[in-house]
N, CA, C and O atoms as CSV, one atom per row, in Angstrom:
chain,resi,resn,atom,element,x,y,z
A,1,UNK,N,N,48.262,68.358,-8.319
A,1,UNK,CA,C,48.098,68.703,-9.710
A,1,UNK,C,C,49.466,69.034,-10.291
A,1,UNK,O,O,50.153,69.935,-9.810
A,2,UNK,N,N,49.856,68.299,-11.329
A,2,UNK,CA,C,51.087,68.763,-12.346
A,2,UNK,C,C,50.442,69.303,-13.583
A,2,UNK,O,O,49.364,68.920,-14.038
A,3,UNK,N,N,51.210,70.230,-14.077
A,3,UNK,CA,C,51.183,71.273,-15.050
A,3,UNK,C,C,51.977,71.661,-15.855
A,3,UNK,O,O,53.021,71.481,-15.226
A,4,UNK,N,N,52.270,72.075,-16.814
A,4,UNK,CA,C,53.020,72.943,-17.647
A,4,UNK,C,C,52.918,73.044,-19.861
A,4,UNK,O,O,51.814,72.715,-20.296
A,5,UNK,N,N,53.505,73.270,-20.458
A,5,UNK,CA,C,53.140,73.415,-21.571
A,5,UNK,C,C,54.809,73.152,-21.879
A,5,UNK,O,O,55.732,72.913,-21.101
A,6,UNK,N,N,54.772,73.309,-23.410
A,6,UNK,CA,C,56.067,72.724,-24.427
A,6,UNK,C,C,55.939,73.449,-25.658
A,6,UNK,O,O,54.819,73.633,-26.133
A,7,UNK,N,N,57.005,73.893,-26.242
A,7,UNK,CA,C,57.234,74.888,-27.501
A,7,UNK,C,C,57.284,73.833,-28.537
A,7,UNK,O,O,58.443,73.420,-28.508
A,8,UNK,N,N,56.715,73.278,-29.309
A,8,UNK,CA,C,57.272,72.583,-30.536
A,8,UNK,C,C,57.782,73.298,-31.753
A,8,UNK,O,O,58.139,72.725,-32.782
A,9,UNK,N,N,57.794,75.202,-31.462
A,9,UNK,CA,C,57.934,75.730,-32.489
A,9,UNK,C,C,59.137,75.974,-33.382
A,9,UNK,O,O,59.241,76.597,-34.438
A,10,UNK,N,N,60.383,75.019,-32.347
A,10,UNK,CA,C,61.326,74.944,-32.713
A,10,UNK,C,C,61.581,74.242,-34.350
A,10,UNK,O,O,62.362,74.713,-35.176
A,11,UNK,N,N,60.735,73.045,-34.551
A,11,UNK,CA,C,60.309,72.647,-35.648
A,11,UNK,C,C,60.246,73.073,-36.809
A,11,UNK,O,O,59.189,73.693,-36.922
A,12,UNK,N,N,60.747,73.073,-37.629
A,12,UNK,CA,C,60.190,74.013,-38.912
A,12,UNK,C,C,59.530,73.618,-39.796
A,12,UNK,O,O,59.100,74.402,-40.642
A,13,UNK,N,N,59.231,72.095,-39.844
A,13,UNK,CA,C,58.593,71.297,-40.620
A,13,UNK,C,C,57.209,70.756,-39.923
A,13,UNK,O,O,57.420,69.950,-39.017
A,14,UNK,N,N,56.010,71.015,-40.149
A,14,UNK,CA,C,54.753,70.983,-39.220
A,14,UNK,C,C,54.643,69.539,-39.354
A,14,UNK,O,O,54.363,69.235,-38.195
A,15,UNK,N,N,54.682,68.421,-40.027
A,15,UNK,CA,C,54.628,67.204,-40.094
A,15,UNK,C,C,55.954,66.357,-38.856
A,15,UNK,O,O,55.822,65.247,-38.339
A,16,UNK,N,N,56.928,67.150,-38.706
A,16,UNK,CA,C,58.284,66.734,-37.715
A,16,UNK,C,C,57.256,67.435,-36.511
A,16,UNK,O,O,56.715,66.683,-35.701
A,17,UNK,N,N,57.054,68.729,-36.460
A,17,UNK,CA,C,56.311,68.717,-34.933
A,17,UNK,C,C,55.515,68.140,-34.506
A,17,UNK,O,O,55.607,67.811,-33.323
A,18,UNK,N,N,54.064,67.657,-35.497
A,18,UNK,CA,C,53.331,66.653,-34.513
A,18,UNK,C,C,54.251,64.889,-34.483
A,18,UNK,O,O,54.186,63.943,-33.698
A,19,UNK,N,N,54.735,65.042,-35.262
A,19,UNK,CA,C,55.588,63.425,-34.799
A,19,UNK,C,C,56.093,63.740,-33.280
A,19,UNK,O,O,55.824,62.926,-32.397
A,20,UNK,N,N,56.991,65.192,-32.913
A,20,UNK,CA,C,57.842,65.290,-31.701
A,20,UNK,C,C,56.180,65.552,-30.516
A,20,UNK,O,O,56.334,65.538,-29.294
A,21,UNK,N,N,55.011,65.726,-31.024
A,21,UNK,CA,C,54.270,66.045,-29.740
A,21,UNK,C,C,53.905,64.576,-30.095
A,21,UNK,O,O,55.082,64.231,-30.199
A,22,UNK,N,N,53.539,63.965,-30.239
A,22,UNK,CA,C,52.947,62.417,-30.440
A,22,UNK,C,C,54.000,61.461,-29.412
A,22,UNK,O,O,53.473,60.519,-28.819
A,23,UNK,N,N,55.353,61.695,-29.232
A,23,UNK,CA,C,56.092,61.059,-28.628
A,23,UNK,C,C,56.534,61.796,-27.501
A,23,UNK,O,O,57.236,61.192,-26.691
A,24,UNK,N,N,56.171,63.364,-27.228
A,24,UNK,CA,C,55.397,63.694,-26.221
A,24,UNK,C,C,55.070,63.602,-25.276
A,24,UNK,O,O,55.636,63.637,-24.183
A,25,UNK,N,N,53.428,63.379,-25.791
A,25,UNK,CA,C,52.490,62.582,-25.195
A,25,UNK,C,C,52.986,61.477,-24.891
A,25,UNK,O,O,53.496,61.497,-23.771
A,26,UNK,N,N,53.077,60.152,-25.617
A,26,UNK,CA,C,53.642,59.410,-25.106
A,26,UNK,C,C,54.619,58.704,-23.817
A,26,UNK,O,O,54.549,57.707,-23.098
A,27,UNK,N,N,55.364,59.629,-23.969
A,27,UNK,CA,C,56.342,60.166,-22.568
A,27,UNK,C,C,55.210,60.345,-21.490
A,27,UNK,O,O,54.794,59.361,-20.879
A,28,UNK,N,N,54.766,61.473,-21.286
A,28,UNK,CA,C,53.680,61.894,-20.399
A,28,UNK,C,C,53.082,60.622,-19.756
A,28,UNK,O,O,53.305,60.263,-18.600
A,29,UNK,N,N,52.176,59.891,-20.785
A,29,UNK,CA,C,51.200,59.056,-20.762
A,29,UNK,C,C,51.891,57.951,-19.724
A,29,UNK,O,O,51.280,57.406,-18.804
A,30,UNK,N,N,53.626,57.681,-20.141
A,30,UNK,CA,C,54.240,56.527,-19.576
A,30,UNK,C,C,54.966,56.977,-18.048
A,30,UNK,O,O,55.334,56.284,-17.100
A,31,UNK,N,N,54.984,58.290,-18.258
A,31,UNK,CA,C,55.353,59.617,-16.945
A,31,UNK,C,C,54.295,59.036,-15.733
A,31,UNK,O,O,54.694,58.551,-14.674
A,32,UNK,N,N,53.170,59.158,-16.033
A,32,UNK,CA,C,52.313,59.597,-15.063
A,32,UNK,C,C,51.276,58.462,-15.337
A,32,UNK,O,O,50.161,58.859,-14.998
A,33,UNK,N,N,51.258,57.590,-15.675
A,33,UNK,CA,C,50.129,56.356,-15.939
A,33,UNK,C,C,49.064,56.888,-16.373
A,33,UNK,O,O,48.117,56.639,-15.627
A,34,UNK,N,N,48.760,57.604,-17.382
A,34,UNK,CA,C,47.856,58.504,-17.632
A,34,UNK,C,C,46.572,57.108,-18.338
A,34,UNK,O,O,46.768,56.163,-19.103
A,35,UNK,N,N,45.515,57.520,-17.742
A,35,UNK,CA,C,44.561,56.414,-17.760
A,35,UNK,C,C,43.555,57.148,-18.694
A,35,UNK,O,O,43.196,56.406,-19.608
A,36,UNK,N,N,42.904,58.589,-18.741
A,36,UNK,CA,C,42.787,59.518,-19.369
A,36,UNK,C,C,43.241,60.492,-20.026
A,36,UNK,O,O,44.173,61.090,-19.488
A,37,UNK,N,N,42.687,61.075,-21.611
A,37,UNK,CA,C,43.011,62.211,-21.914
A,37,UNK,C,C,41.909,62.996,-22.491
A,37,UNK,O,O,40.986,62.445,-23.091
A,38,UNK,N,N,41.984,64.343,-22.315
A,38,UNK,CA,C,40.919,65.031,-22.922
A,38,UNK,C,C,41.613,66.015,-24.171
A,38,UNK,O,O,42.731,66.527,-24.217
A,39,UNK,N,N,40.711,66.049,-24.953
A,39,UNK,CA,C,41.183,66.974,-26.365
A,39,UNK,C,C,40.003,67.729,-26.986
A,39,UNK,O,O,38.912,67.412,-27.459
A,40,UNK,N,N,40.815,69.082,-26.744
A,40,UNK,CA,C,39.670,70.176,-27.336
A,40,UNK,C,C,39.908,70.010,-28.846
A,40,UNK,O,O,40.878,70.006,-29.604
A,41,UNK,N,N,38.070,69.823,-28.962
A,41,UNK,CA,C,38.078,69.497,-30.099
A,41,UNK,C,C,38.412,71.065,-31.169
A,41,UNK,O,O,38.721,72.154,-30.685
A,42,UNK,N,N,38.274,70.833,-32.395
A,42,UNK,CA,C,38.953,71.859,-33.393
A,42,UNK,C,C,37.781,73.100,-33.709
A,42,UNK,O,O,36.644,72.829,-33.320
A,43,UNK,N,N,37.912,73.987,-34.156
A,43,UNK,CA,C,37.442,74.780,-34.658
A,43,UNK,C,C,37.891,75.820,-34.671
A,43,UNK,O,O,38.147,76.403,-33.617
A,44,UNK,N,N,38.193,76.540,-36.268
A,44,UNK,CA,C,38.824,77.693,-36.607
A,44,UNK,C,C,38.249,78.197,-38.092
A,44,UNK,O,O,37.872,77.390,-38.942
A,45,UNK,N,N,38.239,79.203,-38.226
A,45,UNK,CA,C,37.715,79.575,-39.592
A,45,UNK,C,C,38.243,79.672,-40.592
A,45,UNK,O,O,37.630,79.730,-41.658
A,46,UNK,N,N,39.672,79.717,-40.470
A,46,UNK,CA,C,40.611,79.822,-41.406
A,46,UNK,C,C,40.845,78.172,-41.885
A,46,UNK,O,O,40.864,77.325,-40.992
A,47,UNK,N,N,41.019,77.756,-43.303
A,47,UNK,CA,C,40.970,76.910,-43.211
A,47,UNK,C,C,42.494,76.068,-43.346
A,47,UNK,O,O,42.456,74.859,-43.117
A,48,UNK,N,N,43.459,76.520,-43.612
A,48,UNK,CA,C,45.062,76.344,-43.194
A,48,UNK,C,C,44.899,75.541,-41.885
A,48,UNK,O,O,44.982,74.320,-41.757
A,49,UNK,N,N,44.641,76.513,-40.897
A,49,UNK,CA,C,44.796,76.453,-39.452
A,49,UNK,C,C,44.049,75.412,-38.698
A,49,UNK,O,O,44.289,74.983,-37.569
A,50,UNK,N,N,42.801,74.977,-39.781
A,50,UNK,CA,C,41.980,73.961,-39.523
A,50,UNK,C,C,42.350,72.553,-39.853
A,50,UNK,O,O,42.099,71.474,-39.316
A,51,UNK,N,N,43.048,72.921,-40.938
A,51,UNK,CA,C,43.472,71.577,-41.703
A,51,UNK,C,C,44.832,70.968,-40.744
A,51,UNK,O,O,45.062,69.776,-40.539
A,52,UNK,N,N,45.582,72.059,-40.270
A,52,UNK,CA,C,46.915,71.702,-39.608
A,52,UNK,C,C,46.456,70.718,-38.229
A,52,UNK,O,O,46.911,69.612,-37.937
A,53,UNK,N,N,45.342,71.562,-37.459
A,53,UNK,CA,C,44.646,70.860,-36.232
A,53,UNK,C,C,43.669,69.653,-36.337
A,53,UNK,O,O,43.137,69.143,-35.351
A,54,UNK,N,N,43.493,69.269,-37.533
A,54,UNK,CA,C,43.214,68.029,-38.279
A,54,UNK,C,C,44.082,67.212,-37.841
A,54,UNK,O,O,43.939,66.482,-36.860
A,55,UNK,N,N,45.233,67.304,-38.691
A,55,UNK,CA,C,46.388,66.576,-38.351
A,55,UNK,C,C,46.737,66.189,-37.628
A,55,UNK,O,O,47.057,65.009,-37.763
A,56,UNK,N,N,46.940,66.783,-36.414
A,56,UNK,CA,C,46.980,66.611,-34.931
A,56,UNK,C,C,46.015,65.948,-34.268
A,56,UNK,O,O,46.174,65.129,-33.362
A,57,UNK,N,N,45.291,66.221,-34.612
A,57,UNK,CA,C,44.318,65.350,-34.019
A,57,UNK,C,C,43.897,64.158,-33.885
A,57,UNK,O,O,43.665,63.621,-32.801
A,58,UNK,N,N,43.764,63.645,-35.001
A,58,UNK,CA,C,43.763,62.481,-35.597
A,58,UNK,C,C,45.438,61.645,-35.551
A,58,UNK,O,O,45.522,60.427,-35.708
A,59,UNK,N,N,46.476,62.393,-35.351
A,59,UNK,CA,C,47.343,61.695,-34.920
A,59,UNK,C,C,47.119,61.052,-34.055
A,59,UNK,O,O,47.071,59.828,-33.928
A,60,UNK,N,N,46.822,62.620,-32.767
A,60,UNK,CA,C,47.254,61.998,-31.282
A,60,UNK,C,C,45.780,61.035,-30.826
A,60,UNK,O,O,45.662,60.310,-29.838
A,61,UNK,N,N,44.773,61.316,-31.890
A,61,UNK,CA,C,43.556,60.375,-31.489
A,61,UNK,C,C,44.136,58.734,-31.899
A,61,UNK,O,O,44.056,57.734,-31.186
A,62,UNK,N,N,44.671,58.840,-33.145
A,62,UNK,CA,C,44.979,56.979,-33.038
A,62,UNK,C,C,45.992,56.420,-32.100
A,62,UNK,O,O,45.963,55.272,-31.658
A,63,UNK,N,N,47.214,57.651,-31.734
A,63,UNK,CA,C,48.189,57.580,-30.982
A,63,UNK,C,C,47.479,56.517,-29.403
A,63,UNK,O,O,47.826,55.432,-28.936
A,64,UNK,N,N,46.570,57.351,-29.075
A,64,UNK,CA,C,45.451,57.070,-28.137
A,64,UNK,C,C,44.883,56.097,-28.193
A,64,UNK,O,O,44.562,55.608,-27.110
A,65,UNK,N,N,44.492,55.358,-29.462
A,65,UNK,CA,C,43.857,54.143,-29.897
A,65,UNK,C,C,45.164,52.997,-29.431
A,65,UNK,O,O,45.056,52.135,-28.559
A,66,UNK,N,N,46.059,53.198,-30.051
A,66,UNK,CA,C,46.867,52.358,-30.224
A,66,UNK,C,C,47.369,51.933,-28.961
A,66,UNK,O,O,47.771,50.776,-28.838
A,67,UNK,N,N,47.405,53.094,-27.578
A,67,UNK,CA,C,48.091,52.428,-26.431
A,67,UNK,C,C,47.357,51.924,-25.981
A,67,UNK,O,O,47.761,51.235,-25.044
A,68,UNK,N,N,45.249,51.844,-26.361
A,68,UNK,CA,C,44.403,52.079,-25.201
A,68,UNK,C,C,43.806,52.942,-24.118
A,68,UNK,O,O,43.244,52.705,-23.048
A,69,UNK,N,N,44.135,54.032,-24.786
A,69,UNK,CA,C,43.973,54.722,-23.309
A,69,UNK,C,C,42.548,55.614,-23.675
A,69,UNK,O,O,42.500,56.101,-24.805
A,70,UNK,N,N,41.699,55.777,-22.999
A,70,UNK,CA,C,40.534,56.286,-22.889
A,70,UNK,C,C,40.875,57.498,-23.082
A,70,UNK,O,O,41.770,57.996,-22.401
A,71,UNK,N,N,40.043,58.399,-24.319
A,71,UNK,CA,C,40.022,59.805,-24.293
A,71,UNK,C,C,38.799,60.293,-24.818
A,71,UNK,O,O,38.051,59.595,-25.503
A,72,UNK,N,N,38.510,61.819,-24.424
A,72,UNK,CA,C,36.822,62.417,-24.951
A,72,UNK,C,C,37.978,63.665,-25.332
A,72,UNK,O,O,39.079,63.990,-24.887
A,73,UNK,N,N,36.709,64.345,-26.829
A,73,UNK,CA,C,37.376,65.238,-27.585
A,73,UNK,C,C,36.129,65.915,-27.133
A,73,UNK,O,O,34.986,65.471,-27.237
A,74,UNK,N,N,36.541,67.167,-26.564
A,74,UNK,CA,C,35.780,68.043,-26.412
A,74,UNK,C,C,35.396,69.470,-26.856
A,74,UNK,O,O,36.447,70.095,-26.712
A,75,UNK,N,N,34.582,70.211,-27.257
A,75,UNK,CA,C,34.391,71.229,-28.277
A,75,UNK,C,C,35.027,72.674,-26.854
A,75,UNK,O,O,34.890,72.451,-25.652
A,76,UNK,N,N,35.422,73.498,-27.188
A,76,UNK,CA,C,35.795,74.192,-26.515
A,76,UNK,C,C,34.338,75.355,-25.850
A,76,UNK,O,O,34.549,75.982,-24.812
A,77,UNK,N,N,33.532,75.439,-26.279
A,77,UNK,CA,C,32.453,75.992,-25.796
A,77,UNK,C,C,31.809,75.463,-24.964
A,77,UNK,O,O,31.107,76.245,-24.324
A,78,UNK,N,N,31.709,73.919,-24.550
A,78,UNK,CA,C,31.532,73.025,-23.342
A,78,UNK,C,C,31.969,73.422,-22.304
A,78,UNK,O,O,31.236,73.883,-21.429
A,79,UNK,N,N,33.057,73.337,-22.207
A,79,UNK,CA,C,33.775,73.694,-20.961
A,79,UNK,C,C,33.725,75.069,-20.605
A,79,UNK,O,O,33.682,75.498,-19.452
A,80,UNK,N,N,33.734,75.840,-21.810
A,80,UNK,CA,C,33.808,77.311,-21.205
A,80,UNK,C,C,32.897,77.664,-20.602
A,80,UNK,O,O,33.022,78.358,-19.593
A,81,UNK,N,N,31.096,77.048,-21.342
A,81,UNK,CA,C,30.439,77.154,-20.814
A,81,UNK,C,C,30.239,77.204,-18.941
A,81,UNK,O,O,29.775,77.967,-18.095
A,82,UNK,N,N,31.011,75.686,-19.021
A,82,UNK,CA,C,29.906,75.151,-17.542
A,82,UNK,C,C,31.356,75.788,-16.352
A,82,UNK,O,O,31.176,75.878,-15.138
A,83,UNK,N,N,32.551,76.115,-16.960
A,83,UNK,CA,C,32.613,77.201,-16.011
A,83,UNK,C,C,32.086,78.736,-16.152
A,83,UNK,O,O,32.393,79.519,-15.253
A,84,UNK,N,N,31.501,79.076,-16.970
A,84,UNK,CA,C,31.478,80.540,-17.114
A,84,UNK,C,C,32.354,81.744,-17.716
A,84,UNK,O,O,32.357,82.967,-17.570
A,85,UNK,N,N,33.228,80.648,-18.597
A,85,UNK,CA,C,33.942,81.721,-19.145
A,85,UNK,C,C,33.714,82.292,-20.326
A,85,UNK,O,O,34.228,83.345,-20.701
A,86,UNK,N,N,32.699,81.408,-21.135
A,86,UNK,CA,C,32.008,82.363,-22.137
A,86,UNK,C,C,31.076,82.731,-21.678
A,86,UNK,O,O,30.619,82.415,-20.580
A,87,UNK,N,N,30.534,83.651,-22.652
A,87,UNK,CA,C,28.728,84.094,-22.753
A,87,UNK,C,C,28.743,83.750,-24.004
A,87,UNK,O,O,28.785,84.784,-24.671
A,88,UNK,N,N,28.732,82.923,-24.598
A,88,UNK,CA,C,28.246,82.383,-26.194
A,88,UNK,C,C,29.349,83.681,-26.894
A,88,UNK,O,O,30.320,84.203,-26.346
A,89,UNK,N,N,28.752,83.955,-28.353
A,89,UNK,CA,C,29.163,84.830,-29.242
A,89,UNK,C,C,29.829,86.363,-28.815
A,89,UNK,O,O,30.618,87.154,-29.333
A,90,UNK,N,N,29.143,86.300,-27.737
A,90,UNK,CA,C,29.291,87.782,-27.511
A,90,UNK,C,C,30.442,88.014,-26.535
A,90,UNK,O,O,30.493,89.144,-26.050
A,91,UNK,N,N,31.817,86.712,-25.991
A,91,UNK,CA,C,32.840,86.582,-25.391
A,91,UNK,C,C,34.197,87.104,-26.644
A,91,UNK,O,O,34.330,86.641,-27.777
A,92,UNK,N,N,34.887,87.961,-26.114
A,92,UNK,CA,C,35.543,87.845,-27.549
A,92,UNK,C,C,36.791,86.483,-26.727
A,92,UNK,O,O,36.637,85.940,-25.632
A,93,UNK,N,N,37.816,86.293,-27.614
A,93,UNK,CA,C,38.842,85.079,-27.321
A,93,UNK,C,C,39.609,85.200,-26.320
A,93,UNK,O,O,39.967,84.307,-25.552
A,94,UNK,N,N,40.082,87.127,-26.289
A,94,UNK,CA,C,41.121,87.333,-25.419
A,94,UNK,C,C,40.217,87.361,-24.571
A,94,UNK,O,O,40.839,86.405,-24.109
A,95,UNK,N,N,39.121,87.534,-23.698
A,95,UNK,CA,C,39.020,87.772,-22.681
A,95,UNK,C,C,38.638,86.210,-21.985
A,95,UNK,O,O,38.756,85.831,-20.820
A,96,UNK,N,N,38.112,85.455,-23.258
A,96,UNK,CA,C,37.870,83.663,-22.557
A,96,UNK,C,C,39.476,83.252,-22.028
A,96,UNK,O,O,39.693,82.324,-21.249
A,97,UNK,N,N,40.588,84.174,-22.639
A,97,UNK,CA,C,41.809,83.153,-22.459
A,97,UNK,C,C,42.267,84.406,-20.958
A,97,UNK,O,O,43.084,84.029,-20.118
A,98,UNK,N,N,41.722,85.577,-20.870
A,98,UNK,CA,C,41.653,85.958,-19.500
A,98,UNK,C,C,41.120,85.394,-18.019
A,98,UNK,O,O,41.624,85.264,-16.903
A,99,UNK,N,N,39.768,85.120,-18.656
A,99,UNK,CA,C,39.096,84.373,-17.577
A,99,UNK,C,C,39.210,83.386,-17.098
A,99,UNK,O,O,38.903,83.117,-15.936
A,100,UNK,N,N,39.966,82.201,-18.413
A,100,UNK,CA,C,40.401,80.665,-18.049
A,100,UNK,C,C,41.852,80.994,-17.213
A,100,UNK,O,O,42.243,80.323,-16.258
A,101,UNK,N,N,42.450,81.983,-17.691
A,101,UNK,CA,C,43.892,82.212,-16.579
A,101,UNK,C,C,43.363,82.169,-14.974
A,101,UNK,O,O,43.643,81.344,-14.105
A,102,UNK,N,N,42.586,83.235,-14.909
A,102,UNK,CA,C,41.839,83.995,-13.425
A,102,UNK,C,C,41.447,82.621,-12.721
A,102,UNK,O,O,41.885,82.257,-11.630
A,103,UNK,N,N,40.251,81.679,-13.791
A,103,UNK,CA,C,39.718,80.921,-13.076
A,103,UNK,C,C,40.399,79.554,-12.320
A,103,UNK,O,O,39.938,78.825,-11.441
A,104,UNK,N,N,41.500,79.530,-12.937
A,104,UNK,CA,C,43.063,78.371,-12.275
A,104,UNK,C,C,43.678,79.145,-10.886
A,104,UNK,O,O,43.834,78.744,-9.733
A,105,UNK,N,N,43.935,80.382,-11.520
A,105,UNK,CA,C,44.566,81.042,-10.193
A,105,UNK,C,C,43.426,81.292,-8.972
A,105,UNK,O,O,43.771,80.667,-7.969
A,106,UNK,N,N,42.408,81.888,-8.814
A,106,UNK,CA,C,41.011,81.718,-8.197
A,106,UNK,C,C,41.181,80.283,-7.856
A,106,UNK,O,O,42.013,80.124,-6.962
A,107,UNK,N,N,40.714,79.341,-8.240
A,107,UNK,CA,C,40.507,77.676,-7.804
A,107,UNK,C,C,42.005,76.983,-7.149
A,107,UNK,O,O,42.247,76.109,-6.316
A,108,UNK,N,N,42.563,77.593,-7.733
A,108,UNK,CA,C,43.991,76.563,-7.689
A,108,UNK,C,C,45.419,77.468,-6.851
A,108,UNK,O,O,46.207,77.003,-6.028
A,109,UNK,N,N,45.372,78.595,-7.309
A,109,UNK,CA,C,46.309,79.269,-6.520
A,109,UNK,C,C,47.789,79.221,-7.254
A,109,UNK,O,O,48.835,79.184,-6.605
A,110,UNK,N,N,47.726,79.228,-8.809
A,110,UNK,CA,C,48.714,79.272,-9.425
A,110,UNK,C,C,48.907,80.206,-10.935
A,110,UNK,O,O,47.949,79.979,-11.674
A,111,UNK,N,N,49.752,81.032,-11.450
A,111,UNK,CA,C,49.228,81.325,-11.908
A,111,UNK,C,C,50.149,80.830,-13.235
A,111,UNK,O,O,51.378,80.779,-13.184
A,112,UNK,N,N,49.190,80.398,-14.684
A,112,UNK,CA,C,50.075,80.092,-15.586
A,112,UNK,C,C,49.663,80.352,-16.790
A,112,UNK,O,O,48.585,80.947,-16.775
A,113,UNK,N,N,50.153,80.115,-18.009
A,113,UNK,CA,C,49.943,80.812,-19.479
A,113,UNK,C,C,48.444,80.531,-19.911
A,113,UNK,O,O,47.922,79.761,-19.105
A,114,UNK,N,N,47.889,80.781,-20.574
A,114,UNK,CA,C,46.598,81.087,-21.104
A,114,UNK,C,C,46.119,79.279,-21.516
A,114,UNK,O,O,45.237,78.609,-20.978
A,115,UNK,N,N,47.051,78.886,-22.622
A,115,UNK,CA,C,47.547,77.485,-23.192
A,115,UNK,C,C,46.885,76.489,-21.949
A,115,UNK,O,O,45.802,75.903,-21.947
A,116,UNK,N,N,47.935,76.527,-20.918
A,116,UNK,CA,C,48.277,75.881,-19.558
A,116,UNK,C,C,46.968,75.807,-19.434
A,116,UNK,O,O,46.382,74.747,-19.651
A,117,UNK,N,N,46.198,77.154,-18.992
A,117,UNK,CA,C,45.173,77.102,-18.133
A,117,UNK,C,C,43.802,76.683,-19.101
A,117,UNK,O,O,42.781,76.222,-18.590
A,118,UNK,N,N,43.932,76.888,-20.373
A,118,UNK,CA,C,42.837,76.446,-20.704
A,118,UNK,C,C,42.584,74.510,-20.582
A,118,UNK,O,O,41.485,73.955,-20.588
A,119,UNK,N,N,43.939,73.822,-20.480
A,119,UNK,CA,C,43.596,72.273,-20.124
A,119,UNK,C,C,44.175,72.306,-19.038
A,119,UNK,O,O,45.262,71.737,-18.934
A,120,UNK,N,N,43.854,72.684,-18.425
A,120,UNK,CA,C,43.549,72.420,-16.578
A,120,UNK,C,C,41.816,72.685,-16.719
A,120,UNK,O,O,41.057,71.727,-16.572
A,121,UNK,N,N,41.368,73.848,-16.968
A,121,UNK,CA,C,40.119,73.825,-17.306
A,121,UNK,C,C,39.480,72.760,-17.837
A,121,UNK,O,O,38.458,72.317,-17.313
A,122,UNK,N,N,39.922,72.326,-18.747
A,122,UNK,CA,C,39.369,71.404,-19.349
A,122,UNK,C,C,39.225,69.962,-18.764
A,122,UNK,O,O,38.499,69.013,-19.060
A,123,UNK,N,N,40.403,70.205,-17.618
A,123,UNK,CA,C,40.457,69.081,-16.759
A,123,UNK,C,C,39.585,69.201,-15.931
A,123,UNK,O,O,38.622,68.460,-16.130
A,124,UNK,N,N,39.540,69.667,-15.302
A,124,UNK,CA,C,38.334,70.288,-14.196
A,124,UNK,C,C,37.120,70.392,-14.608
A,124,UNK,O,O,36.237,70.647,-13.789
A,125,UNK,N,N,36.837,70.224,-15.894
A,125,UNK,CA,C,35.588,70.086,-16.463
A,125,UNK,C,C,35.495,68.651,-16.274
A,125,UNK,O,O,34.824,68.235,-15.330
A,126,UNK,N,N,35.983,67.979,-16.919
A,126,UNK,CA,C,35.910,66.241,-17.039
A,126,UNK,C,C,35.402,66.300,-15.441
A,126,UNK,O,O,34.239,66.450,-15.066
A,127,UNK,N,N,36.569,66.144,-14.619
A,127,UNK,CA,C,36.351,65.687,-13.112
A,127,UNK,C,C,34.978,66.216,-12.741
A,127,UNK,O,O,34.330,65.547,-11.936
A,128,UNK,N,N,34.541,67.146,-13.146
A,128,UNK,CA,C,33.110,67.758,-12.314
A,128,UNK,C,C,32.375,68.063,-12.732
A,128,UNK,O,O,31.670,68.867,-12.122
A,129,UNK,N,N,32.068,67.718,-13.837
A,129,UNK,CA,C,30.857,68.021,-15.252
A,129,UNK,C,C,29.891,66.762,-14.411
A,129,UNK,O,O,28.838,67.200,-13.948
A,130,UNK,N,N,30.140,65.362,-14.196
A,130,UNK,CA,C,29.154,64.328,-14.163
A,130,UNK,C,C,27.986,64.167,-12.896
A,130,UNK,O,O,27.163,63.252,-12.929
């Protein structure tokens, strides 16, 4: 298993950062023959924050179109579910982004940022959900 995360916050212009994660990915994709990708899908209440993860999304979703490469957008309550890191409503955030840490280091024996561990999770969902 390879791992890690990337700051784009260097950026100051939010339209220049998803261009620099789009090519990214890209990199990655051509890194590692990436045949799959998974993407938690959006949801936020604020609607700024919603609209920005729009953006992104739909980038890196045609980005995805365009090389071919197979991807599922997944809602983040899926996965938390079928490992157990929510209980529905009544999980508050910090403790889902506690439990998704625990549950990498527990399974995997590593321990890494909240970010990190929630798509490893998410990976580990794909592989063993079917």
């Amino acid at each position: 298993m390879n791992y890690g995360d990337e700051s784009f916050q260097k950026y100051k212009d939010y339209d220049d950062a998803i261009f620099h994660i789009k090519i990214f990915m890209i990199e990655l994709i051509k890194q590692y023959d990436v045949e799959f990708v998974t993407i938690e899908d959006i949801y936020s209440m604020n609607k700024q924050v919603y609209g920005k993860l729009a953006k992104l999304q739909g980038v890196l979703i045609n980005c995805l179109l365009e090389l071919e490469i197979d991807f599922k957008v997944i809602p983040a309550v899926t996965w938390k579910s079928y490992l157990k890191i929510s209980k529905g409503s009544k999980t508050k955030r910090k403790e889902e982004k506690k439990a998704s840490v625990q549950f990498v280091k527990d399974k995997f024996g590593v321990e890494v940022s909240n970010n990190t561990s929630d798509a490893i999770c998410m990976g580990y969902y794909i592989l063993n959900s079917k």
